[in-house]
C-alpha positions in Angstrom: 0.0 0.0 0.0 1.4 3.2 -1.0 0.1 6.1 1.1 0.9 9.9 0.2 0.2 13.0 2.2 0.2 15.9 -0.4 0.5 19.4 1.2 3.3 21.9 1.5 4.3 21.4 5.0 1.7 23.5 7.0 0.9 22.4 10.5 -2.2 21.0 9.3 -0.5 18.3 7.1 1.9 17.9 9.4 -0.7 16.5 12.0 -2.5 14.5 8.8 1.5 13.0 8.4 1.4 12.2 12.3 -2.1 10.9 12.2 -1.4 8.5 9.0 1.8 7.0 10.8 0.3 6.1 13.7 -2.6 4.5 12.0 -0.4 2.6 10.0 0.9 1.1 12.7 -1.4 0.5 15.0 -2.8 -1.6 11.7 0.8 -3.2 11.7 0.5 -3.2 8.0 3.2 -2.5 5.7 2.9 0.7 3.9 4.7 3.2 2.2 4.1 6.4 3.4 5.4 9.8 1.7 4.8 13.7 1.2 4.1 15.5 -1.6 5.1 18.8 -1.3 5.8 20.1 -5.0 3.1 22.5 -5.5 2.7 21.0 -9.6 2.6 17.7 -8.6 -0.6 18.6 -6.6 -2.1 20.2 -8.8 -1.7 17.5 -10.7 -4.1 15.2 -8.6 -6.4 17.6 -9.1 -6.3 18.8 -5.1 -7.0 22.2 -4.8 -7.3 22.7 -1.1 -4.6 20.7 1.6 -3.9 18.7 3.1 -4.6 15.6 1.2 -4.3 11.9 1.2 -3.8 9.6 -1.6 -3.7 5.9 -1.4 -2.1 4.1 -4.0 -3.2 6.8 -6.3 -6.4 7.8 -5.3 -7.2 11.0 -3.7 -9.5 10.3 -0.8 -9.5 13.3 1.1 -8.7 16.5 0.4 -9.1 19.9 2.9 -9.0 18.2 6.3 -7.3 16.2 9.0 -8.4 12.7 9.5 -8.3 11.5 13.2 -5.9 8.2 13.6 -9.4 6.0 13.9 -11.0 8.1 10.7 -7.5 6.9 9.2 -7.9 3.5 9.9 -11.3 3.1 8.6 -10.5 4.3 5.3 -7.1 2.1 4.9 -8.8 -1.2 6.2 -10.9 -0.6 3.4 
């Protein structure tokens, strides 16, 4: 599973990068995890408001921290 936090770096997706981590492992499943922080690549998922999450490709949140349990829900998917 390849999970991407696309943002800049602002506090807010820096508590959506804390809140993905944890979930991950409290799962204890093996994902990749990684930030997007160029602005064109972004744009390029189509995200015009941050922070967003992407797993393995797919944009499924975009504008708002997830809670670690709203996390898990969505990756257990």
């Amino acid at each position: 599973m390849k999970i991407e936090i696309l943002g800049v770096g602002c506090p807010k997706c820096k508590q959506l990068t804390v809140n993905v981590e944890a979930a991950v492992k409290e799962l204890n499943i093996a994902a990749e995890i990684s930030k997007v922080t160029d602005i064109d690549k972004i744009i390029e998922y189509g995200v015009m408001m941050t922070p967003a999450l992407a797993i393995d490709g797919t944009i499924v949140l975009a504008g708002k921290i997830l809670s670690k349990e709203e996390i898990k829900k969505i990756i257990s998917k």
